[in-house]
PyMOL CGO cylinders between C-alpha atoms (Angstrom):
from pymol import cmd
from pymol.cgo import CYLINDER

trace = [
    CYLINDER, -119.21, 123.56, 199.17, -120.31, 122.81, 202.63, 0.3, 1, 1, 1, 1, 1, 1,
    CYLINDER, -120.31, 122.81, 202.63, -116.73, 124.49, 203.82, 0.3, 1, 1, 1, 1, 1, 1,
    CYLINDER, -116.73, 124.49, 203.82, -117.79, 127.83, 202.21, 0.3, 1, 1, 1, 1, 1, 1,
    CYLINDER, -117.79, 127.83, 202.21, -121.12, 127.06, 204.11, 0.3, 1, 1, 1, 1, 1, 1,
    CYLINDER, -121.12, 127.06, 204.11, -119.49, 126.38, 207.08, 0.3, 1, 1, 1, 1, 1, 1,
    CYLINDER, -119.49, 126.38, 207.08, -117.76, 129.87, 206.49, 0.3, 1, 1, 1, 1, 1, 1,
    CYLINDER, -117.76, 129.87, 206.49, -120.40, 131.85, 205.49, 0.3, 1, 1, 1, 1, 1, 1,
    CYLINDER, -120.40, 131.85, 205.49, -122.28, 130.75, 209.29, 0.3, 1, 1, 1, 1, 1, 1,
    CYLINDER, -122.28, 130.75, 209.29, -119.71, 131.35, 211.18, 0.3, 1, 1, 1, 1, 1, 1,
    CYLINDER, -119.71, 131.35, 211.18, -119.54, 135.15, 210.16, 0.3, 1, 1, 1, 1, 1, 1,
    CYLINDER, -119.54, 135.15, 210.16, -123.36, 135.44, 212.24, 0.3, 1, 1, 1, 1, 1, 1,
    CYLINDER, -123.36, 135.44, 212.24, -122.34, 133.24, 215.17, 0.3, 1, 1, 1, 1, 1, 1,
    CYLINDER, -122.34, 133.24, 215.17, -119.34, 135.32, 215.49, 0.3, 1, 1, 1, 1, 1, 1,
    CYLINDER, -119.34, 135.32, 215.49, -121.29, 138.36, 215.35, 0.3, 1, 1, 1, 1, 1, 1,
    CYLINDER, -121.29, 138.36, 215.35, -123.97, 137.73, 217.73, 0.3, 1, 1, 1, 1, 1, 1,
    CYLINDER, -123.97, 137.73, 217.73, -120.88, 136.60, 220.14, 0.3, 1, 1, 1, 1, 1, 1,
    CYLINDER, -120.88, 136.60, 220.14, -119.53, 139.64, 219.62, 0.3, 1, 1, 1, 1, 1, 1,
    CYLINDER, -119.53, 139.64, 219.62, -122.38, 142.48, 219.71, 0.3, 1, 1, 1, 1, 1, 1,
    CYLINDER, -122.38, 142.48, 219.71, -123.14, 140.33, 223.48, 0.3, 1, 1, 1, 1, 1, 1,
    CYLINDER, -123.14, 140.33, 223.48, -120.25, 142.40, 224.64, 0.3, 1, 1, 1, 1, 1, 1,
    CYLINDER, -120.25, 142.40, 224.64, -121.80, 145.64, 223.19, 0.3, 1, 1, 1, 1, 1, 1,
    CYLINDER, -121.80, 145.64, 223.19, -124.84, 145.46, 225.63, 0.3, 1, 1, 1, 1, 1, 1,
    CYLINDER, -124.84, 145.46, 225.63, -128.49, 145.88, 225.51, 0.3, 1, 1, 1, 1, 1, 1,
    CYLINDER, -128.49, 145.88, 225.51, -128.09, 149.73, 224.93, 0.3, 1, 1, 1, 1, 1, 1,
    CYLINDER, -128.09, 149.73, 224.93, -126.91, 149.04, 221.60, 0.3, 1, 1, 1, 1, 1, 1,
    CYLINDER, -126.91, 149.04, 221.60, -129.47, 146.48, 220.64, 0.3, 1, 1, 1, 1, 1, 1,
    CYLINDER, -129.47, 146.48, 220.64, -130.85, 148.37, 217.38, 0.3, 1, 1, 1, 1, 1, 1,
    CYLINDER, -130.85, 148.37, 217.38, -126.63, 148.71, 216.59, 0.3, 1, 1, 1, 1, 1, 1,
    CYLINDER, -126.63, 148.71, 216.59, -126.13, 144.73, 217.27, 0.3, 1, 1, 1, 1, 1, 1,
    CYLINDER, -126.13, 144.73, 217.27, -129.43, 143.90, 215.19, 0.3, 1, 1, 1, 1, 1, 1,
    CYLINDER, -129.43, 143.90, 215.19, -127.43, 145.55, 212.22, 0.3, 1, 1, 1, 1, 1, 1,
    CYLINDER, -127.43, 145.55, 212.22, -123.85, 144.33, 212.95, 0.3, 1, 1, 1, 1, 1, 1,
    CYLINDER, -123.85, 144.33, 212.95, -125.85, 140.67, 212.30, 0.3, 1, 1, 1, 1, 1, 1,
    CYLINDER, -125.85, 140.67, 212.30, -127.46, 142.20, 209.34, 0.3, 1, 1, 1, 1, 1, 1,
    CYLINDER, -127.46, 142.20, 209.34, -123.68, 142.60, 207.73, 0.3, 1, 1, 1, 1, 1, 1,
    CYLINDER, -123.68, 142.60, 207.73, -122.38, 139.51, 208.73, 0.3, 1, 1, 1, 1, 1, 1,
    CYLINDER, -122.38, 139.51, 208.73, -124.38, 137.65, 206.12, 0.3, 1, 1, 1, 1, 1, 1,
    CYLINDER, -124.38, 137.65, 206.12, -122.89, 139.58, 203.11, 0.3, 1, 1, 1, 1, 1, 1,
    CYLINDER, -122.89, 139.58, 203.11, -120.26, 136.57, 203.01, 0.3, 1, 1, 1, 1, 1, 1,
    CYLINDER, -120.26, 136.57, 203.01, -122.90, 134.13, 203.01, 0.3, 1, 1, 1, 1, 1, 1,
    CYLINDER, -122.90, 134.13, 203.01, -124.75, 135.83, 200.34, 0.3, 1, 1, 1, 1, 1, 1,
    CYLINDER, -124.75, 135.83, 200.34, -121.49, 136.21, 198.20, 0.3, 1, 1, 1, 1, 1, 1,
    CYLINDER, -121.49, 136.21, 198.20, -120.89, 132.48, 198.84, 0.3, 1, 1, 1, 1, 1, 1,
    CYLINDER, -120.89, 132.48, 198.84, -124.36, 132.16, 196.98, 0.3, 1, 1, 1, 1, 1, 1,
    CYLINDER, -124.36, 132.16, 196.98, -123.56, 134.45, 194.76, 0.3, 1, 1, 1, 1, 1, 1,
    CYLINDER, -123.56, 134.45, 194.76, -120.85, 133.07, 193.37, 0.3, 1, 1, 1, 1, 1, 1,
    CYLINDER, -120.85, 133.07, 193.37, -121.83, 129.58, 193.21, 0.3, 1, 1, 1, 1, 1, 1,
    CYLINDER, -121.83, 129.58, 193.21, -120.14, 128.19, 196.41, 0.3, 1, 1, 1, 1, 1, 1,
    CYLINDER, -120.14, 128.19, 196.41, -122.93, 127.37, 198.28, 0.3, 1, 1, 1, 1, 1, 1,
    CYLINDER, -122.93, 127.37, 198.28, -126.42, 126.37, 197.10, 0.3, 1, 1, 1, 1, 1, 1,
    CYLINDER, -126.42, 126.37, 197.10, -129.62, 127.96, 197.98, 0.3, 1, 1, 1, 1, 1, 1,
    CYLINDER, -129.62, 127.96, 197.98, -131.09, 124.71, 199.51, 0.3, 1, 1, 1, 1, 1, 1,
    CYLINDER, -131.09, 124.71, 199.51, -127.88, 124.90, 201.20, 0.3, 1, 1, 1, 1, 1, 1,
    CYLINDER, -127.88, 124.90, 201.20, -128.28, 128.35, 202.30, 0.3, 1, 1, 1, 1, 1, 1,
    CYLINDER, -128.28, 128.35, 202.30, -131.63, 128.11, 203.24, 0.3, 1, 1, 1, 1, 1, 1,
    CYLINDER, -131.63, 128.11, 203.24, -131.86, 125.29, 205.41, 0.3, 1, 1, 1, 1, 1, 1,
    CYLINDER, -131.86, 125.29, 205.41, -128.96, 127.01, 207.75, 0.3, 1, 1, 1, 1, 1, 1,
    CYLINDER, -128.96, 127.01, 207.75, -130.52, 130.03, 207.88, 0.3, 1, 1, 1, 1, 1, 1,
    CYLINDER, -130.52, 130.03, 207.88, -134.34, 128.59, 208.97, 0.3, 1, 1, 1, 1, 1, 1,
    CYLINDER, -134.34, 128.59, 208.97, -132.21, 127.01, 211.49, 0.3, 1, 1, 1, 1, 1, 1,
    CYLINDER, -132.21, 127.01, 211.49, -131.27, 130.55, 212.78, 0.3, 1, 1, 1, 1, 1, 1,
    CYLINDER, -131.27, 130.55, 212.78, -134.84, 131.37, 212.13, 0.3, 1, 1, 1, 1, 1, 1,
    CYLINDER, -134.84, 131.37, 212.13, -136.39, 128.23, 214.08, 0.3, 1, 1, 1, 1, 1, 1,
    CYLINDER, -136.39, 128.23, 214.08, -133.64, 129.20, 217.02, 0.3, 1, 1, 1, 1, 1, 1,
    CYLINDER, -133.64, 129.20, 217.02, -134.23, 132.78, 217.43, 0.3, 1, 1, 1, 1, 1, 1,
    CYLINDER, -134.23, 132.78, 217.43, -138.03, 132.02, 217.23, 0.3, 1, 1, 1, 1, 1, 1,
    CYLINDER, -138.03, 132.02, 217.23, -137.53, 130.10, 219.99, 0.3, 1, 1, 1, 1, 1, 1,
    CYLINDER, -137.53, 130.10, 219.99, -135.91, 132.06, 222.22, 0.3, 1, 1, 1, 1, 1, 1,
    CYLINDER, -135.91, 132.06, 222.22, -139.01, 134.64, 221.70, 0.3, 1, 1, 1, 1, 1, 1,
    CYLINDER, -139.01, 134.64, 221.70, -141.73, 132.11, 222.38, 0.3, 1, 1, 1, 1, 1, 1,
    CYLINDER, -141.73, 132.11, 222.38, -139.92, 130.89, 225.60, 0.3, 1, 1, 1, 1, 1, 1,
    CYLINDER, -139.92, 130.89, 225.60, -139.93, 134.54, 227.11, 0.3, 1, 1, 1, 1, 1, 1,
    CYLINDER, -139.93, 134.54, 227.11, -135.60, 134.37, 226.97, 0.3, 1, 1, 1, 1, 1, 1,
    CYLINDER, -135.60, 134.37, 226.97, -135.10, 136.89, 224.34, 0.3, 1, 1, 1, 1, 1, 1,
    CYLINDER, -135.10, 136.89, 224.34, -131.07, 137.71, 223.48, 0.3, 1, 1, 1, 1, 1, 1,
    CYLINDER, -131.07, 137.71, 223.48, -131.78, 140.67, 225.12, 0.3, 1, 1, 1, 1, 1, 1,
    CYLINDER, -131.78, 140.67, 225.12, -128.62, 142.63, 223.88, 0.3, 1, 1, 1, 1, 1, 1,
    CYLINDER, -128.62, 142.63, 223.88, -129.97, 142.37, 219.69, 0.3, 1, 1, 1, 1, 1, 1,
    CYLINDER, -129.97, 142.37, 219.69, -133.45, 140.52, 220.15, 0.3, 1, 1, 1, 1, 1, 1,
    CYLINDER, -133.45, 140.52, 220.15, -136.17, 143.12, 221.27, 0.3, 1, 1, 1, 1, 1, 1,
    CYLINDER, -136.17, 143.12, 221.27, -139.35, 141.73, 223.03, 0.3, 1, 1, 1, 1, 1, 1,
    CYLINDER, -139.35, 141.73, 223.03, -142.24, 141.35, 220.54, 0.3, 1, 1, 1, 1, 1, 1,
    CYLINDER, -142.24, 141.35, 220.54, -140.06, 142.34, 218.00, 0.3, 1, 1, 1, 1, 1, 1,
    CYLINDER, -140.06, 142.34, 218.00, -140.27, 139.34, 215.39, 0.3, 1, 1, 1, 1, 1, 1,
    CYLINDER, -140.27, 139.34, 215.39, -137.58, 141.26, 212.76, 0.3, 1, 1, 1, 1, 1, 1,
    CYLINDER, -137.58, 141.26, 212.76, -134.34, 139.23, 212.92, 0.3, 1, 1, 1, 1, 1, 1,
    CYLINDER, -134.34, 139.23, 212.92, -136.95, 135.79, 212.48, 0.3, 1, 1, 1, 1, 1, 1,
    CYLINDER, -136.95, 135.79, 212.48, -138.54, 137.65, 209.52, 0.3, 1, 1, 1, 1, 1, 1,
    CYLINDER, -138.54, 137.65, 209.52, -135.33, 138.31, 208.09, 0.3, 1, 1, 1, 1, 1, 1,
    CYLINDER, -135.33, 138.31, 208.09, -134.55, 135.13, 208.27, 0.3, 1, 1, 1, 1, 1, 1,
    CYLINDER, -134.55, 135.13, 208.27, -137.24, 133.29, 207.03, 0.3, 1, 1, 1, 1, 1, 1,
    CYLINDER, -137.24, 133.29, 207.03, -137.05, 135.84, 204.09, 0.3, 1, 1, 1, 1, 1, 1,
    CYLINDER, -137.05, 135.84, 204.09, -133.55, 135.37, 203.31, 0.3, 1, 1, 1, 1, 1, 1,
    CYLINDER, -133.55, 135.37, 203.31, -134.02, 131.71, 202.87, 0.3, 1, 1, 1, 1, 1, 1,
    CYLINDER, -134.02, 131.71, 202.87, -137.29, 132.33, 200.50, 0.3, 1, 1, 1, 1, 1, 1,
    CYLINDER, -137.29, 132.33, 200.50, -135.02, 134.41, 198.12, 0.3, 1, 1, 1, 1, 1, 1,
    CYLINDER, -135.02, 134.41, 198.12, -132.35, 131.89, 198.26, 0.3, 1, 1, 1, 1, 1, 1,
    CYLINDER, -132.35, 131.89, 198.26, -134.74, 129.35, 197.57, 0.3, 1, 1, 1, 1, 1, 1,
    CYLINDER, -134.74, 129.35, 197.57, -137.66, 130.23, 195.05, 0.3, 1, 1, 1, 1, 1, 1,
    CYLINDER, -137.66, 130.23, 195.05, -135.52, 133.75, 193.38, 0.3, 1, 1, 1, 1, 1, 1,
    CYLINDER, -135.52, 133.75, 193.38, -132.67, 134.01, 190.48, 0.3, 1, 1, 1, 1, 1, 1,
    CYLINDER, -132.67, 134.01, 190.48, -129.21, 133.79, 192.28, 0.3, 1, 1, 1, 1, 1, 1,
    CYLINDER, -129.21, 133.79, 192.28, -128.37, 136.88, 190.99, 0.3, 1, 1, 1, 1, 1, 1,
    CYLINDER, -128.37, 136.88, 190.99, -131.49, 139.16, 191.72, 0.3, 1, 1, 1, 1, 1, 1,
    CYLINDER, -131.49, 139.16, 191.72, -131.84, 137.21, 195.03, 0.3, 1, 1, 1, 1, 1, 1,
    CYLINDER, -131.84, 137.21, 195.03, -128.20, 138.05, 195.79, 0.3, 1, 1, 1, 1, 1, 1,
    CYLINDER, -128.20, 138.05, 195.79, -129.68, 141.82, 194.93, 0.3, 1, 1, 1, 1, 1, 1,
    CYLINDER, -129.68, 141.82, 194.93, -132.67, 141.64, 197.35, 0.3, 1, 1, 1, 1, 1, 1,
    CYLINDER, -132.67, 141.64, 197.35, -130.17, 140.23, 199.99, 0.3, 1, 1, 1, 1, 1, 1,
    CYLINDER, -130.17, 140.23, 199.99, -127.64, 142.74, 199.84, 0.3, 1, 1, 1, 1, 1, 1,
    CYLINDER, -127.64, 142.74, 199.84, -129.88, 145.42, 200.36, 0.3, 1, 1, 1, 1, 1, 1,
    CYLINDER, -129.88, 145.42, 200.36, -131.76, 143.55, 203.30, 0.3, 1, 1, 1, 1, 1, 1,
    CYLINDER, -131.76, 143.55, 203.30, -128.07, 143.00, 204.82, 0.3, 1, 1, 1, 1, 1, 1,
    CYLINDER, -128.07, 143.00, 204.82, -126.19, 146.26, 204.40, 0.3, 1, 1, 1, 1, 1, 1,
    CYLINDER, -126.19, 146.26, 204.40, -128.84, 149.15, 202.99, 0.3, 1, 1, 1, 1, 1, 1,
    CYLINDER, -128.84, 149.15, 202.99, -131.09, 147.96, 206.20, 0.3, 1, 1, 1, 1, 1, 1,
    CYLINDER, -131.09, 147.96, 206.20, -127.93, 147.90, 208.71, 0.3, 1, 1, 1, 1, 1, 1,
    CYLINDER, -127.93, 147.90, 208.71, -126.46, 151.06, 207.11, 0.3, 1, 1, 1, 1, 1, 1,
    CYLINDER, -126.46, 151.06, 207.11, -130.27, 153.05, 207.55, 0.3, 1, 1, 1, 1, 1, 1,
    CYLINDER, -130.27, 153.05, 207.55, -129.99, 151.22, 210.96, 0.3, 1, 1, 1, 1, 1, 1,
    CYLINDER, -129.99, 151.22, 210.96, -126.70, 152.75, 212.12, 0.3, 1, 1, 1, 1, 1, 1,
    CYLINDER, -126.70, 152.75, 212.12, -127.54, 156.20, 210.54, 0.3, 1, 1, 1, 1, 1, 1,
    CYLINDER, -127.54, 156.20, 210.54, -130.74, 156.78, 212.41, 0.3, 1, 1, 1, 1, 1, 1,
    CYLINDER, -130.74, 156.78, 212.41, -129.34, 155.37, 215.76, 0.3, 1, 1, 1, 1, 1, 1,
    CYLINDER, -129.34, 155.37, 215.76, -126.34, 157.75, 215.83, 0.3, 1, 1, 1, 1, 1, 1,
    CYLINDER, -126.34, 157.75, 215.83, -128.53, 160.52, 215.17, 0.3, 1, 1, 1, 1, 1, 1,
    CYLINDER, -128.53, 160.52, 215.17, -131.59, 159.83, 217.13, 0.3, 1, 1, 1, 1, 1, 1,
    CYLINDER, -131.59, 159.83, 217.13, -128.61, 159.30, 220.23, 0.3, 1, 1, 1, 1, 1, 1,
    CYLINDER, -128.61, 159.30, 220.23, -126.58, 162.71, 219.48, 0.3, 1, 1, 1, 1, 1, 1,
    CYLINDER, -126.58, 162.71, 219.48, -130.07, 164.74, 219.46, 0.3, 1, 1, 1, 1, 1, 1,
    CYLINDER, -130.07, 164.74, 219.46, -130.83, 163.09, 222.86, 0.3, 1, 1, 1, 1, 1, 1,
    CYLINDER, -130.83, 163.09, 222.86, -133.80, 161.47, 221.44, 0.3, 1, 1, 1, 1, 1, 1,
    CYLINDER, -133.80, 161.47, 221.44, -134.98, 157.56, 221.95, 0.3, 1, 1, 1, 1, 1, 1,
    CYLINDER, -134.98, 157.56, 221.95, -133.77, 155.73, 219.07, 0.3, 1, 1, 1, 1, 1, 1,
    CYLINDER, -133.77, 155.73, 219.07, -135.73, 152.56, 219.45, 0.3, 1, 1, 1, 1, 1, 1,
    CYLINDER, -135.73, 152.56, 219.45, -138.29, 152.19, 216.37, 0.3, 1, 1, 1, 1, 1, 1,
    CYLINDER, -138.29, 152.19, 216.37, -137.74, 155.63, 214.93, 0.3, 1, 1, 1, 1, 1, 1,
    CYLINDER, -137.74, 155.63, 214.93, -136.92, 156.36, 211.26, 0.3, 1, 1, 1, 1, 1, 1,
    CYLINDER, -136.92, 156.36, 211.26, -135.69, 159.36, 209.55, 0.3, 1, 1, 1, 1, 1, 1,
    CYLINDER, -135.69, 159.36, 209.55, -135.06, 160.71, 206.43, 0.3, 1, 1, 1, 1, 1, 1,
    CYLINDER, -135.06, 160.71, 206.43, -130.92, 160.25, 206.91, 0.3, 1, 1, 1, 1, 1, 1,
    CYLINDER, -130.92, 160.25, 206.91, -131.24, 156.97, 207.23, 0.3, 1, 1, 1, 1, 1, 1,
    CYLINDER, -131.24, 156.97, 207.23, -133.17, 156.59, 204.27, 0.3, 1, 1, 1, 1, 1, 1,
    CYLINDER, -133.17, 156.59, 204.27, -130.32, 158.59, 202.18, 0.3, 1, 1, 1, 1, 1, 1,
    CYLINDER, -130.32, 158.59, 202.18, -128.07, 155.99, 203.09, 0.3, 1, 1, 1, 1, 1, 1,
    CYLINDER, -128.07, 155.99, 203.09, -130.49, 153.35, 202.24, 0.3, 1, 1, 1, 1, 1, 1,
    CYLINDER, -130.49, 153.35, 202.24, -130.85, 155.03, 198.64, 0.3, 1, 1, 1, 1, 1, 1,
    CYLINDER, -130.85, 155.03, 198.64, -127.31, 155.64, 198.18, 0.3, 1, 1, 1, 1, 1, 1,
    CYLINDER, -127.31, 155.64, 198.18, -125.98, 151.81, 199.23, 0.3, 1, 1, 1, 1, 1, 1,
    CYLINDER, -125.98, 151.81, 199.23, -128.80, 150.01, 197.21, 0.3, 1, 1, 1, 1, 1, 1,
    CYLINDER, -128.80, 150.01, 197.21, -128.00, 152.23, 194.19, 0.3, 1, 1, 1, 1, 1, 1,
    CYLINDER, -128.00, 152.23, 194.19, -124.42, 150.70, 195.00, 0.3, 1, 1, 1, 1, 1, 1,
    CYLINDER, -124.42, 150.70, 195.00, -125.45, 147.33, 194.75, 0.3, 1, 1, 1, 1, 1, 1,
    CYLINDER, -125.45, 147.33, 194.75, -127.70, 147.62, 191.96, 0.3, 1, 1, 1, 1, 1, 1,
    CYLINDER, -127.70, 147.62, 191.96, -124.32, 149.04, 189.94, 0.3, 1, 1, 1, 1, 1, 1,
    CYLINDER, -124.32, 149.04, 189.94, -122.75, 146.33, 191.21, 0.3, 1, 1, 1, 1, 1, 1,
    CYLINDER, -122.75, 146.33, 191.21, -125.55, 143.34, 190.65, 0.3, 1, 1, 1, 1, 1, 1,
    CYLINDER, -125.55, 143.34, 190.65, -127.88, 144.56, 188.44, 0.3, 1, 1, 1, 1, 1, 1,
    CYLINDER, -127.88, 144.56, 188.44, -125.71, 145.99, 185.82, 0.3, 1, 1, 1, 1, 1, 1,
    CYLINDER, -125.71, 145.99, 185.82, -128.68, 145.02, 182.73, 0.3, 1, 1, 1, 1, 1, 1,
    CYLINDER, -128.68, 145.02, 182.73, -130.65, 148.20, 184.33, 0.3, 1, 1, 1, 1, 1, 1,
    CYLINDER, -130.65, 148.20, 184.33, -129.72, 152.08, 183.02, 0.3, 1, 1, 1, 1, 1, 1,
    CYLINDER, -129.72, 152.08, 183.02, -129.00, 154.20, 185.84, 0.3, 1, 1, 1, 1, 1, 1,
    CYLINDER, -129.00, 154.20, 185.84, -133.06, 155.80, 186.12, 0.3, 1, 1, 1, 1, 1, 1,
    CYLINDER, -133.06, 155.80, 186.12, -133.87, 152.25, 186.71, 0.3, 1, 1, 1, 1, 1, 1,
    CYLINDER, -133.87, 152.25, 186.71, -131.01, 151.59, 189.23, 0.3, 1, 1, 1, 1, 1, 1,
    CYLINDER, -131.01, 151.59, 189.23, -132.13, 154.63, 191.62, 0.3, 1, 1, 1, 1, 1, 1,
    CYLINDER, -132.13, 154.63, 191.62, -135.66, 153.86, 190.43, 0.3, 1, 1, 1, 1, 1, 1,
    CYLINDER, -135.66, 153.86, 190.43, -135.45, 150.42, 192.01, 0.3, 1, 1, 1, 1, 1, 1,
    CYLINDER, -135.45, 150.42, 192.01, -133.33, 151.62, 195.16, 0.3, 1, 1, 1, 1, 1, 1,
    CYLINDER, -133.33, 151.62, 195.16, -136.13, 154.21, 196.00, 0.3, 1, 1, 1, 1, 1, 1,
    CYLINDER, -136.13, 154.21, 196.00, -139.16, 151.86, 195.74, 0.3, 1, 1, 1, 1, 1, 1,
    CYLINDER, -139.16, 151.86, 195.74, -137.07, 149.54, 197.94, 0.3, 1, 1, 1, 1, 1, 1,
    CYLINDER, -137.07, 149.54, 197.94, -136.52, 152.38, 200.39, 0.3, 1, 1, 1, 1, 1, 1,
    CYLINDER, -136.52, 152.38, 200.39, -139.70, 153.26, 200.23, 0.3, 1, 1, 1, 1, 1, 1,
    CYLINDER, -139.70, 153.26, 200.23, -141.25, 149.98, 201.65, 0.3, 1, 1, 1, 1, 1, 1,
    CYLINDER, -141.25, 149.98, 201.65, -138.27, 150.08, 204.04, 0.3, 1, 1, 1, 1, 1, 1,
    CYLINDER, -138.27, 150.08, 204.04, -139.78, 153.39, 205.09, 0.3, 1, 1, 1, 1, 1, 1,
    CYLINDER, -139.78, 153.39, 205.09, -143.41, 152.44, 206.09, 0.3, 1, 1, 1, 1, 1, 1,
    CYLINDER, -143.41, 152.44, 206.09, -144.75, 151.19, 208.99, 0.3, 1, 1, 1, 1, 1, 1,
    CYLINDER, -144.75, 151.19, 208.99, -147.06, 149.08, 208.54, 0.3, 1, 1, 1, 1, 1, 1,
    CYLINDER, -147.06, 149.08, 208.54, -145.71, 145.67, 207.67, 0.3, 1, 1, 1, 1, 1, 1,
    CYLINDER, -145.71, 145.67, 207.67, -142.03, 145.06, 209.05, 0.3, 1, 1, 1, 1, 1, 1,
    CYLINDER, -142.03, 145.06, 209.05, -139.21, 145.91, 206.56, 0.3, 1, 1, 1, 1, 1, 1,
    CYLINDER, -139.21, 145.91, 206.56, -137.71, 142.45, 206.76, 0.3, 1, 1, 1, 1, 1, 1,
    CYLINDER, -137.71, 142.45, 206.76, -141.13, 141.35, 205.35, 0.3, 1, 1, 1, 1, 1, 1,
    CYLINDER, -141.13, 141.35, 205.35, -141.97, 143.96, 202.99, 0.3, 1, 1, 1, 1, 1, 1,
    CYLINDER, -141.97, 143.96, 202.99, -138.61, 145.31, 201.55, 0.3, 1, 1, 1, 1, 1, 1,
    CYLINDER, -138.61, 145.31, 201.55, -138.20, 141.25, 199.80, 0.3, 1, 1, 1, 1, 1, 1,
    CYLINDER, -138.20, 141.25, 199.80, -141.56, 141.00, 198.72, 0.3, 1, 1, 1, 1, 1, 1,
    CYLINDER, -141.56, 141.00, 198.72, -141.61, 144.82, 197.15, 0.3, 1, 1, 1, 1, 1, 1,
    CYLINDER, -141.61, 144.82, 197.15, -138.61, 143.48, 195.27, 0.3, 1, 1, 1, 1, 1, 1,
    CYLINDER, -138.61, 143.48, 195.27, -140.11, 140.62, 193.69, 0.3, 1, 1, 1, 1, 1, 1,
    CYLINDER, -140.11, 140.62, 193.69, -143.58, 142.34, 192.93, 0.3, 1, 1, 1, 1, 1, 1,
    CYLINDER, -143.58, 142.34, 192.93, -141.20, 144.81, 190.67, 0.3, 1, 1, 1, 1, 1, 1,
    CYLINDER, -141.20, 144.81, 190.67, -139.12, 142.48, 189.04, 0.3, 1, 1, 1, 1, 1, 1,
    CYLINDER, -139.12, 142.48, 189.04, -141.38, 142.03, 186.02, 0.3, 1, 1, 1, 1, 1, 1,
    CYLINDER, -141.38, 142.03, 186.02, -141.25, 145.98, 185.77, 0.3, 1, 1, 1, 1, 1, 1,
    CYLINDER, -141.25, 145.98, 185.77, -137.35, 146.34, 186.08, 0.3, 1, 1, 1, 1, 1, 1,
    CYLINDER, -137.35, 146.34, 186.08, -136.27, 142.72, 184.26, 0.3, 1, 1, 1, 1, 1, 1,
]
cmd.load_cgo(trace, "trace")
């Protein structure tokens, strides 16, 4: 097991080596590019490779480092923002629903944290940038399409026990605490999930 571990890590490393070379102008792109390199990781988990003690002692240790780096004033400037806490939230998230969640609706609630959130993410950055506009913080309704869309996806995919009203039912309530703005999305998006479980399972 600790090989697929091993595996499923490297896939972040490798991606916040890589995004360095992307710059700080793409920050809000690099933040995402992280956000899909855990889909292995989660699949791992999925799947039975890895265990979620497993998973979510690795990942605090992500959590505990990029927390770090915040406190001390020496942000990764080119996907950590200053006094922007998300990428330690979604950590520290990720390794609750790995923990204390079902493998298989955890593997749900991480999917859409990983790719819905990184595909919104992309959506809204490219189109904030074309219309000229600054894309840092802003949300719009095309990235929330994509959200809808790619969680509907993995609901197909990993929640197969719901009927399809309940599939985009789920993916919308999800996007909708995405959406807001008062609690960050890291936060709210996992905890939305497991408030509705009881209504969807």
């Amino acid at each position: 097991m600790l090989k697929y571990l091993a595996v499923g890590v490297m896939f972040p490393v490798l991606a916040i080596l890589f995004t360095k070379y992307l710059g700080d102008e793409y920050a809000w792109i690099n933040r995402k590019i992280i956000h899909f390199s855990s889909v292995p990781a989660i699949l791992f988990f999925r799947e039975g490779l890895v265990t979620g003690k497993e998973l979510a002692a690795v990942v605090m240790l992500f959590a505990f480092g990029q927390l770090l780096t915040h406190l001390m004033n020496k942000e990764l400037s080119w996907y950590q923002i200053k006094n922007n806490y998300g990428e330690v939230f979604y950590c520290i998230m990720f390794s609750a629903m790995a923990l204390f969640m079902d493998v298989n609706y955890a593997s749900a609630i991480m999917l859409v944290m990983a790719v819905s959130d990184g595909i919104t993410g992309v959506l809204r950055f490219y189109y904030f940038k074309k219309n000229g506009f600054n894309v840092k913080l802003r949300k719009h309704w095309i990235g929330s399409v994509g959200y809808i869309v790619s969680a509907v996806i993995i609901a197909f995919l990993i929640l197969p026990q719901l009927n399809f009203l309940m599939k985009i039912a789920w993916s919308i309530i999800l996007m909708l605490a995405e959406y807001q703005k008062v609690i960050d999305d890291n936060v709210a998006v996992p905890v939305v999930a497991v408030l509705i479980k009881p209504l969807f399972l």
